[in-house]
C-alpha positions, -999 to +999 in steps of 0.1 A: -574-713-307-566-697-274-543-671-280-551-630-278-553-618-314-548-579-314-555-563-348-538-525-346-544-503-374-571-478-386-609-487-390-608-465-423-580-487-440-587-507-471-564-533-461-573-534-425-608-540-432-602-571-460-580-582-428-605-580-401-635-596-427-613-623-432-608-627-393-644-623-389-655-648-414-636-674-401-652-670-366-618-657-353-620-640-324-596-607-321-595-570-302-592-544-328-567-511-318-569-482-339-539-463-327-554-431-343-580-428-316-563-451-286-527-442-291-498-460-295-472-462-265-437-460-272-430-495-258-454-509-284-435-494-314-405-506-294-416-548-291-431-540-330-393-534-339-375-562-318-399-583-333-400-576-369-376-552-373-380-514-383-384-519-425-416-535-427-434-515-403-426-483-423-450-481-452-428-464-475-455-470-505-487-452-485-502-417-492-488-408-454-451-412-469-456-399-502-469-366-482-433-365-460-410-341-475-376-357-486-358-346-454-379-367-437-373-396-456-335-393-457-337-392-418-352-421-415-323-446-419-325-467-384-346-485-359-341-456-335-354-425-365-384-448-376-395-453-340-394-418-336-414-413-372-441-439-363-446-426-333-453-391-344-471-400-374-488-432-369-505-430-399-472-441-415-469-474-402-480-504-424-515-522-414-525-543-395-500-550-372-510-581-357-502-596-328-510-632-324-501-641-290-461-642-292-464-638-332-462-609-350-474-596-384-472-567-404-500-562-434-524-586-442-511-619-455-542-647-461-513-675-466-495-664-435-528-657-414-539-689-424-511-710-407-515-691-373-549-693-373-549-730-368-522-722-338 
C-alpha cells in the first residue's frame, strides 16, 4: 500500500485507540493528528465536509454534545454552523477521521478499513 494514511482524532479516545491497534496490528503504516494538541485548520474541516458531508462528522451521541446547551444544538443546522462548531470545539467531531490518500472516513469501521487497506 502506498498511499498516506492520516489518522486525526484524540490519543485519549476509546475508539481512536481500537482504530489505531487495528492499524498497527496489521503492519499498516499511518501519521496520527490529534487536533487537540496540533490544531485543526479551517481548510481541513472544509475538505472533511466536501468530502463526507457535515452529519457524520458531528458526533451528536458524544459527552462533548451532550455538554452543548440546546441553543447550540438548534444552531447547528448546515455545513456552514457545524464548520464553525467543529472548529471551536474540536472535541465534537466524530473519531478518527481518516484520510486514506483521496478516501475519507469518519469513525472506525473494521469492514470498511478493511477494503482500503488492501488499496
Amino acid at each position: 500500500m502506498n498511499k498516506t494514511i492520516t489518522v486525526h482524532g484524540i490519543p485519549n479516545c476509546d475508539t481512536v485507540k481500537k482504530a489505531r491497534a487495528w492499524l498497527a496490528g496489521r503492519g499498516i503504516a499511518y501519521r496520527f493528528h490529534d487536533f487537540k494538541k496540533d490544531g485543526l485548520v479551517p481548510e481541513k474541516v472544509d475538505r472533511w465536509i466536501a468530502s463526507a458531508g457535515w452529519e457524520p462528522l458531528v458526533n451528536r451521541k458524544g459527552t462533548t454534545w451532550r455538554k452543548l446547551d440546546g441553543a447550540t444544538h438548534e444552531a447547528v443546522v448546515d455545513a456552514a454552523s457545524a464548520r464553525e462548531l467543529m472548529l471551536r470545539n474540536v472535541s465534537v467531531i466524530k473519531r478518527p477521521v481518516v484520510e486514506w490518500g483521496d478516501t475519507l472516513t469518519v469513525g472506525f469501521d473494521p469492514a470498511r478499513w478493511e477494503l482500503l487497506s488492501r488499496g
